[in-house]
C-alpha positions as CSV (number, residue, x, y, z in Angstrom):
1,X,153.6,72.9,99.5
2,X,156.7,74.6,98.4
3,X,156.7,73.5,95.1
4,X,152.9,73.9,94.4
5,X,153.9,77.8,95.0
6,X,156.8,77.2,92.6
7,X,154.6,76.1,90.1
8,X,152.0,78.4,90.8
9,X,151.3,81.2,88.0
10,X,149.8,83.4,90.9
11,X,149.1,83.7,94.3
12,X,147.2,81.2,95.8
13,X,145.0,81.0,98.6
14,X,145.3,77.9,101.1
15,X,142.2,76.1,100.0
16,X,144.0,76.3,96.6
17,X,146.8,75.5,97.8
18,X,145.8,72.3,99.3
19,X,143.8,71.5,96.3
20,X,147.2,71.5,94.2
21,X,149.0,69.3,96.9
22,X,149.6,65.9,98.0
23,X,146.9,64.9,101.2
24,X,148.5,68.0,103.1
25,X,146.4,68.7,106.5
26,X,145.1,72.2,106.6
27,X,146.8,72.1,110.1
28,X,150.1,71.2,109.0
29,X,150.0,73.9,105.7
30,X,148.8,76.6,108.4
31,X,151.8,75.7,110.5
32,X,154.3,75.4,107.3
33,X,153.2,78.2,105.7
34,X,153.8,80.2,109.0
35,X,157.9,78.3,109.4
36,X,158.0,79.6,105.7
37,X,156.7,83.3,105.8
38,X,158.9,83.6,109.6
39,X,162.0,82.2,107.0
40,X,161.2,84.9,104.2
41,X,160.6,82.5,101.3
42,X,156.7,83.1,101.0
43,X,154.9,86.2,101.5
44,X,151.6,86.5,102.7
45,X,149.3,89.1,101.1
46,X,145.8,90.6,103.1
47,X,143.1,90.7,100.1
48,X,140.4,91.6,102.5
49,X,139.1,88.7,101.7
50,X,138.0,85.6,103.7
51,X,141.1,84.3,102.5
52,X,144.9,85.4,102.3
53,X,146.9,84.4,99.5
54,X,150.3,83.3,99.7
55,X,153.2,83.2,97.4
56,X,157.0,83.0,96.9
57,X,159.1,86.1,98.0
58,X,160.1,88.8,96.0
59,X,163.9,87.8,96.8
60,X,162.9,84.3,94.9
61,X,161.3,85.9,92.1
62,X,161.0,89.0,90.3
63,X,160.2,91.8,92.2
64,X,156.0,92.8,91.3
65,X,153.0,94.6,92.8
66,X,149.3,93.3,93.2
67,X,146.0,93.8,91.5
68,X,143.7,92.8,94.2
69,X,139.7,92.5,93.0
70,X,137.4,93.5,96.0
71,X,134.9,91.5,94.3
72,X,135.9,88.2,94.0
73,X,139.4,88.2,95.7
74,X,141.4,87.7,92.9
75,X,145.3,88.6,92.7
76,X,147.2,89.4,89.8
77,X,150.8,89.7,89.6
78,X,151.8,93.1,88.0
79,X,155.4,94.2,87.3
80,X,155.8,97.9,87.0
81,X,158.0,99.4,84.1
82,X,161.4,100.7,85.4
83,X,160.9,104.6,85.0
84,X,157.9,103.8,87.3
85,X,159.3,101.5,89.8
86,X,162.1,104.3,89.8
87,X,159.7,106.9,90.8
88,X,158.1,104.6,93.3
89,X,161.4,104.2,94.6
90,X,161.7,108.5,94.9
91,X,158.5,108.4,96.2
92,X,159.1,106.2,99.3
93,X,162.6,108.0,99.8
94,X,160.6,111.1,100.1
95,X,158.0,109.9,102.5
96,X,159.8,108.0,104.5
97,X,162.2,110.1,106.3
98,X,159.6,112.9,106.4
99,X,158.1,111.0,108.7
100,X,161.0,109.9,110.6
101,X,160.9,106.2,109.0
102,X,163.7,104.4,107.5
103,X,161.9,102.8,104.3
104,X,163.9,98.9,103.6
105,X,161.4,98.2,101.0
106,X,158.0,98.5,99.2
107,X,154.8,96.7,98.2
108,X,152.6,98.0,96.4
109,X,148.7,96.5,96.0
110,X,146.1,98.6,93.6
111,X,142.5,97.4,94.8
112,X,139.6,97.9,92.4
113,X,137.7,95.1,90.4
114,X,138.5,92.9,87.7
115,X,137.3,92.6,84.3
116,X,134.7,89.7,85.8
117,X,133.3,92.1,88.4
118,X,132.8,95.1,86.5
């Protein structure tokens, strides 16, 4: 399983994910995939959707944001220029603390439709 999200040029949901594997039980991805999110090497990202997708954490890979598609469910990996991730970065140091929160990190997931869907 690990290495089908290695190889994977996008998130992948788990019907997709079992398609790419080796006769893995759905019952035994559910359960790895939840030993590997509680381990922080895969991230699990909400789409909406009738299905999550999963992929490798940011601390394995690059550090990106999400295009989600409310149409078909589709996730695209997106990495922000650095003058922008530098004023996400402001951004979240602003908010946070006005609020009383301590911000550790930040994902960020634009929602819209794709090309196909529009």
């Amino acid at each position: 399983m690990l290495q089908v999200l290695i190889d994977a040029e996008r998130p992948l949901t788990l019907p997709e994910i079992l398609g790419r594997g080796d006769g893995l039980a759905q019952s035994s991805a559910y359960r790895n995939l939840a030993e590997l999110i509680g381990a922080g090497v895969v991230e699990r990202i909400d789409t909406g959707d009738d299905h999550s997708h999963y992929e490798l954490a940011d601390d394995l890979t690059a550090h990106h944001h999400h295009l989600i598609c409310t149409g078909c469910g589709r996730v695209v990996d997106v990495e922000l220029s650095d003058d922008l991730e530098h004023r996400l970065h402001e951004a979240a140091d602003e908010v946070g603390p006005a609020e009383g929160f301590s911000v550790t990190g930040h994902r960020l997931d634009l929602t819209g439709l794709c090309r196909s869907c529009s």
